[in-house]
N, C-alpha and C positions, 0 to 999 in steps of 0.2 A: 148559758145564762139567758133567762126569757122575765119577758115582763110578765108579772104574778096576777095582777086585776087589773081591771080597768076593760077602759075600750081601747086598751091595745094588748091585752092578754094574751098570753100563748108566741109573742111576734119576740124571735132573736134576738138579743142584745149582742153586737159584735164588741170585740176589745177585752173580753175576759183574759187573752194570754198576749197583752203588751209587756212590753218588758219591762219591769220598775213597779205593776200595781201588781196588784191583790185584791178582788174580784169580792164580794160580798157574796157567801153561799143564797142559794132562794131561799133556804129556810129560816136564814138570819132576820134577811130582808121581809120575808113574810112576818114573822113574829113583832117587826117595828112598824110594817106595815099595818099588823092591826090592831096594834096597843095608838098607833096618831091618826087612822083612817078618819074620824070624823073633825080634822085639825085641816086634812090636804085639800079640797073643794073650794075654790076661789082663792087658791091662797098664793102668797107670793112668797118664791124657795130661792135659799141660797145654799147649791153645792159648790165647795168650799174645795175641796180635793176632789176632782167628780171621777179622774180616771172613765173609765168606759159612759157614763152618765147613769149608770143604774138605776140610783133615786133619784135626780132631778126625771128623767125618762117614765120612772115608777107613778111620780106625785103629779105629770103630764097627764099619764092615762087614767089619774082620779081625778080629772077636772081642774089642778092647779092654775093659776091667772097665770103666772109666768112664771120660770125659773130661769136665775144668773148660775152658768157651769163653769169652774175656773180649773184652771188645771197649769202645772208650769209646763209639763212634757206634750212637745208639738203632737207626738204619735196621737194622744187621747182626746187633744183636743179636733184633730180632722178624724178620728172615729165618731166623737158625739156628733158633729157636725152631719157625717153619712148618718147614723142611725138618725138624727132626726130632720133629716129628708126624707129615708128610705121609708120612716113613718108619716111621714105628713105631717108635720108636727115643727118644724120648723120657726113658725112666727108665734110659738109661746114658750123661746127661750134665747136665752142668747151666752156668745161661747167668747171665753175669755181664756187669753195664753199668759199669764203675768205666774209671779214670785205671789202666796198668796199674802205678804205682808204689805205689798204693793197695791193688789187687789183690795182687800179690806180697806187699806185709806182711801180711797178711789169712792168704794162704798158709806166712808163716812161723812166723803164732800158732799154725796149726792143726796144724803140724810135720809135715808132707804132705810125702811123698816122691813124685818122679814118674820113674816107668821113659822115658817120652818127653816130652819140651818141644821146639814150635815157635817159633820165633823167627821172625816175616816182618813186622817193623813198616814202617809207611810210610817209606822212603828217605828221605827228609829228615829226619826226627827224629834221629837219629846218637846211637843209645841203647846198641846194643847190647853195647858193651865196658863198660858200667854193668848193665847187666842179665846179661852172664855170671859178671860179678864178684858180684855178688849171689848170683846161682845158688850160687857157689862158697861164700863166708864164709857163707849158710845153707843148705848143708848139703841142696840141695831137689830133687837128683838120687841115685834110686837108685844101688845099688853097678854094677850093669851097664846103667844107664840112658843112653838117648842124648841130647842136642840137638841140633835140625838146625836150622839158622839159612839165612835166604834173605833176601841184600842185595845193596845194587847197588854204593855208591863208599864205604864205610866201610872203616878200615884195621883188620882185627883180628888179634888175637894167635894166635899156633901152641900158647899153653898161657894158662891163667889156674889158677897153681897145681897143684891134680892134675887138672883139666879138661882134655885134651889134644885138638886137631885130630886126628880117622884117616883121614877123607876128605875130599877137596873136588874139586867142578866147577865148571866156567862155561859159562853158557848163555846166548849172547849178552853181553848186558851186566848179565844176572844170576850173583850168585855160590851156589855152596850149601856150608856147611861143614857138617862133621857131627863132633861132641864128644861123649869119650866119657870115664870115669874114666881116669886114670891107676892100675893096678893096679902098681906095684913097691912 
């Protein structure tokens, strides 16, 4: 698994065979990469399930202000913390070990807005139309912020309030949606 652009292109991403994740192929990654590339430059990221740190790591090497990495498994969380050492990159993220329903209210004392949220929990947990509806009632997505969500057999909604679906793919048996404000 390597970083796809930026100025850390080409550079290893360790942690693709921890035990418990499931690694985002590069071509998945690329394809969400250039559908929000002109979204990640100054922006502030919230990876949510970050496992290896892929995308918060990916939206680093495009110039992102900061990214928050949460992870509950200790393994991923001391992998992102080596990869971003090993890149230099360190003091424009910071690494959290919580439950992420612990995480998010943490995120919603500290009244944190984020221009981009990933969403890729492990497929079986069947969380996610709880976790956008969150998103929504606090309020935790920028005016022109995105969420990109990456699932497999979960049924979600084409809106959750002013949260609206603007894109979606499948990739194989993976889905990606990408939420965005409803501006009217």
């Amino acid at each position: 698994m390597k970083v796809i652009s930026g100025f850390l292109k080409g550079r290893v991403i360790k942690g693709y065979n921890i035990e418990g994740t499931r690694p985002t192929m590069d071509r998945i990654k690329e394809s969400i990469f250039s559908i929000i590339q002109n979204k990640v430059k100054d922006s502030i990221v919230l990876d949510l399930f970050a496992g290896s740190g892929s995308y918060g790591i990916e939206t680093i090497s495009n110039y992102a202000k900061y990214v928050y990495f949460n992870d509950k498994n200790k393994e991923c969380v001391k992998v992102i913390k080596r990869n971003l050492e090993e890149f230099n990159v360190s003091s424009k993220g910071e690494v959290f070990n919580l439950d992420y329903q612990k995480f998010l209210n943490i995120l919603k004392k500290k009244s944190e807005k984020f221009d981009l949220i990933f969403l890729d929990p492990p497929y079986k947990l069947h969380v996610l139309n709880d976790i956008l509806k969150y998103i929504v009632e606090n309020d935790l997505l920028s005016y022109d912020g995105l969420v990109i969500v990456e699932f497999q057999d979960e049924e979600l909604l084409l809106n959750y309030e002013w949260l609206e679906l603007i894109k979606n793919k499948k990739y194989g048996y993976k889905n990606v949606y990408i939420y965005g404000r409803n501006k009217k």
